[in-house]
N, C-alpha and C positions, 0 to 999 in steps of 0.2 A: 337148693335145686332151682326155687324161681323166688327172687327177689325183688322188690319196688329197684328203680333204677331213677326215672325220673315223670314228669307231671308237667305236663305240656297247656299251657291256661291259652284262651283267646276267644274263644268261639265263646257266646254271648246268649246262645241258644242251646235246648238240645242234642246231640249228634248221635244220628243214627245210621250214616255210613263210615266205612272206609278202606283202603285199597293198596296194595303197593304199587311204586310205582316202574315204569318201564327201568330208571333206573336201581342201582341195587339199593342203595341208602336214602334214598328219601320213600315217603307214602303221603297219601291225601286222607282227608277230611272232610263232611260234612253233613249237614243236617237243615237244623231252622233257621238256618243263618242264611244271606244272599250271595254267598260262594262258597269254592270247593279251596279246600286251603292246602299246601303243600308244605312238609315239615322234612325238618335231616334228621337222620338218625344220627349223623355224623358227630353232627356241633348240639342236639338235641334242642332245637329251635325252630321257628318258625320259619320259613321259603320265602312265601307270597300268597295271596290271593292267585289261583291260576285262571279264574275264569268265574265270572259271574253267573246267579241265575235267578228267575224269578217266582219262582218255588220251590220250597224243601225239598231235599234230595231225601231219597230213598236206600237208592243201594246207589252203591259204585263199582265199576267192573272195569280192569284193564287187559287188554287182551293186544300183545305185540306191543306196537307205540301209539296205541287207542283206548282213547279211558269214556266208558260209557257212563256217562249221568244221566241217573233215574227220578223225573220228578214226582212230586206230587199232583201236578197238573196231569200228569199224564203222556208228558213228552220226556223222551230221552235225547241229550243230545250227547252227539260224537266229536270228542274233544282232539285232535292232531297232538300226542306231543311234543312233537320234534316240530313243527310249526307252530306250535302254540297259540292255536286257534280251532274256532267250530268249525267242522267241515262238512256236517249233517243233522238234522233235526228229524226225529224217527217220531211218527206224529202218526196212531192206530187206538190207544188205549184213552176209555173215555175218563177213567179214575187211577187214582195213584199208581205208580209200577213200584214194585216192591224186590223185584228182581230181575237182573239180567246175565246171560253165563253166553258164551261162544262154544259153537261147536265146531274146531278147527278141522275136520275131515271134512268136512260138507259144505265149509265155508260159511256158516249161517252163524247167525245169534238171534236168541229168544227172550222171550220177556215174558210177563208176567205181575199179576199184581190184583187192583179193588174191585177191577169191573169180571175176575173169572176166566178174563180169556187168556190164550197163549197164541201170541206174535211171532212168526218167524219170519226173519227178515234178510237180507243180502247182503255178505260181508264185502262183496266185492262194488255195489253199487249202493246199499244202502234200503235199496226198496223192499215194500210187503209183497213177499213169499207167498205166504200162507196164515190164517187166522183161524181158530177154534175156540167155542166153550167147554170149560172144565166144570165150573161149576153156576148157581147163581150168585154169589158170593165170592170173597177173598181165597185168592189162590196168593200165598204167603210167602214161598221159598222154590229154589229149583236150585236140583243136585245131578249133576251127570256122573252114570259111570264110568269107570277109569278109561275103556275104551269107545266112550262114548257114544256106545250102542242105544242105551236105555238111559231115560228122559226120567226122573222123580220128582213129583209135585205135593210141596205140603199144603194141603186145605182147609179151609176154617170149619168145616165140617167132621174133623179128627181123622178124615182118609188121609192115605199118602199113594197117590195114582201113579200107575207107572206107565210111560210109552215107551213106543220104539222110535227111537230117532228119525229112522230111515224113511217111513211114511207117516209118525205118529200117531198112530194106532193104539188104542189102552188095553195092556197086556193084564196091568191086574189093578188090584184096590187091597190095599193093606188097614185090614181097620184093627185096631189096639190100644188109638188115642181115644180119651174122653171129650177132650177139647180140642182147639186150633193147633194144628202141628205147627209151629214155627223156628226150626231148627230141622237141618237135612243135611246129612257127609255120607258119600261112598269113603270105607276105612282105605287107606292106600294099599295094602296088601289084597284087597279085591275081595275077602271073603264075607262082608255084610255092608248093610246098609245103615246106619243111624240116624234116628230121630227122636225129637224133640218137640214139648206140648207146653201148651197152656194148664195140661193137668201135673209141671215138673217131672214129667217122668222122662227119662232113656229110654227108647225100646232100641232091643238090634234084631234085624231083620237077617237071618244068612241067605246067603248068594249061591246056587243061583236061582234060587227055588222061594227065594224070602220069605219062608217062613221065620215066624217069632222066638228066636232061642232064649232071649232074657228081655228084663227088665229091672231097670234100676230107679231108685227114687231117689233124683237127683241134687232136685231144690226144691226150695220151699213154694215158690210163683212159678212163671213159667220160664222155660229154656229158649235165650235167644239164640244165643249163636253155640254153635261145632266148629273146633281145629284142632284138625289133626295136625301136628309135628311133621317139618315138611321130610325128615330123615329117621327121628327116632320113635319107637312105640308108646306115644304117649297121646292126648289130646286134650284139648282145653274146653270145657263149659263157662260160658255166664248166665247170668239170671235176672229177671227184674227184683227178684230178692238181697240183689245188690253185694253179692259174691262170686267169686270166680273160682273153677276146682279143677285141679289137674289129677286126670285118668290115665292108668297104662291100658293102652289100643288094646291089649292081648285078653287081659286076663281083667278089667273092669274097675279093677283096685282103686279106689281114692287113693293117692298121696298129699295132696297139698287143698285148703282150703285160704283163700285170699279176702279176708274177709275184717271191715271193721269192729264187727260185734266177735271176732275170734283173733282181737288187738292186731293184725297187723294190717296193714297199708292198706287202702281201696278206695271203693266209690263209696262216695254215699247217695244215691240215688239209682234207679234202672239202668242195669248194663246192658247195652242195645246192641253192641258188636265187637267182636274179636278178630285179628290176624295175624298169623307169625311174619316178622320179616322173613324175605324169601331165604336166607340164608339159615334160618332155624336159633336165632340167636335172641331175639327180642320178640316175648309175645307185647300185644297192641291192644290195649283196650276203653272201648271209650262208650257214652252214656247221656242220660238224663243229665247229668251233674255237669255237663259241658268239661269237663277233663277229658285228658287222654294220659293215658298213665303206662309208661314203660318199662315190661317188666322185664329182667335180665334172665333167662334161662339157661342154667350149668348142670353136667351132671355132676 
């Protein structure tokens, strides 16, 4: 069902983001290194360096033909790619940003990350909107859902906040985690919410009323990243326990664990991030260990 395919070397650092990109076959990379790096899924190799920067990136986010890179400075910059070049420097957050998503009805994108707050900014011109605190501390992840009403934020405090998009407003506070939530997915079918801790647990939240319907203990550390299957009911967990497990959406079931200490292919170090190519064909993942490792997904 999901195989090792292939093992992508170069980054020299780290890697704790990555993205696909506007086009369908290639995706970016990066992390502690001083660029964001572009790879084909085609020829399964390296692109180029697309753009330099001078701190560690955090997340990455594409949205249309705009790839937001999130630093650890604290600045995002907005990368053109069809001119392949910076064409904005988003300068609000005084500590790392850890996250950034768009909200295409509204035209906005937000951010998120070390210093607590949440930025909202201008898709059209680039400028600060609006700012708030969430917490005094690490606001970690941000999940929109499907109709990107409601705003999900994972905290280092074990909540998971939730706003309203439209004024941002906090509708509620979901507490369940022990530790940092650091992992957030609305399921594509719309009926829950999912997250992910420091204390390895799954919770699911159902919709619309999010209350707690289960709990799973998923790894052994904590859960980085959630991916859903961009077509079929399935989704993918990693973990800093250095395993990857593939879930059916529906019904919760483990099928596959990716794991060196259960002999077949993986990392050996903290998996910091997952993505399916857009097509559903290749999960993406990559880590501490500076791999990126390409998995082939069949049913």
């Amino acid at each position: 069902m999901i195989t090792h395919l292939h093992t992508l070397s170069g980054h020299q650092n780290p890697i704790y983001a990555l993205a696909n990109s506007n086009q369908k076959d290639t995706f970016f990379s990066a992390g502690n290194d001083k660029g964001v790096v572009e790879w084909s899924l085609n020829t399964m190799s390296f692109v180029k360096v697309i753009l330099p920067v001078q701190s560690s990136v955090y997340a990455l986010h594409t949205y249309q033909d705009l790839l937001f890179v999130a630093q650890r400075s604290g600045l995002i910059l907005v990368f053109d790619l069809l001119e392949q070049k910076v064409i904005a420097t988003l300068s609000h957050h005084q500590k790392g940003v850890f996250d950034v998503k768009t909200i295409a009805h509204k035209n906005e994108i937000i951010s998120t990350g070390e210093d607590g707050t949440v930025a909202v900014w201008s898709l059209k011109d680039f400028t600060l909107l609006y700012n708030f605190p969430v917490l005094q501390n690490t606001v970690r992840t941000i999940a929109l859902s499907n109709d990107a009403k409601e705003v999900a934020l994972g905290c280092k405090d074990g909540i998971i906040r939730i706003y309203n998009s439209d004024d941002y407003t906090l509708i509620k506070e979901l507490e369940g985690h022990k530790f940092a939530v650091t992992a957030l997915q609305y399921a594509p079918n719309g009926t829950y919410l999912i997250s992910g801790s420091r204390d390895a647990q799954l919770k699911i939240w159902s919709l619309p009323d999010y209350t707690l319907s289960n709990s799973v203990p998923a790894h052994m550390f904590s859960v980085y990243s959630i991916v859903f299957h961009p077509t079929l009911p399935y989704f993918a967990t990693c973990s800093q326990d250095k395993s990857i497990k593939l879930w059916d959406s529906e019904t919760f079931k483990l099928y596959k664990i990716l794991s060196l200490e259960k002999n077949t292919p993986g990392h050996f170090h903290s998996i910091n991030k997952m993505i399916w190519s857009t097509d559903g064909k290749y999960l993406i993942s990559t880590g501490d260990d500076r791999q990126v490792m390409i998995w082939e997904f069949t049913l």
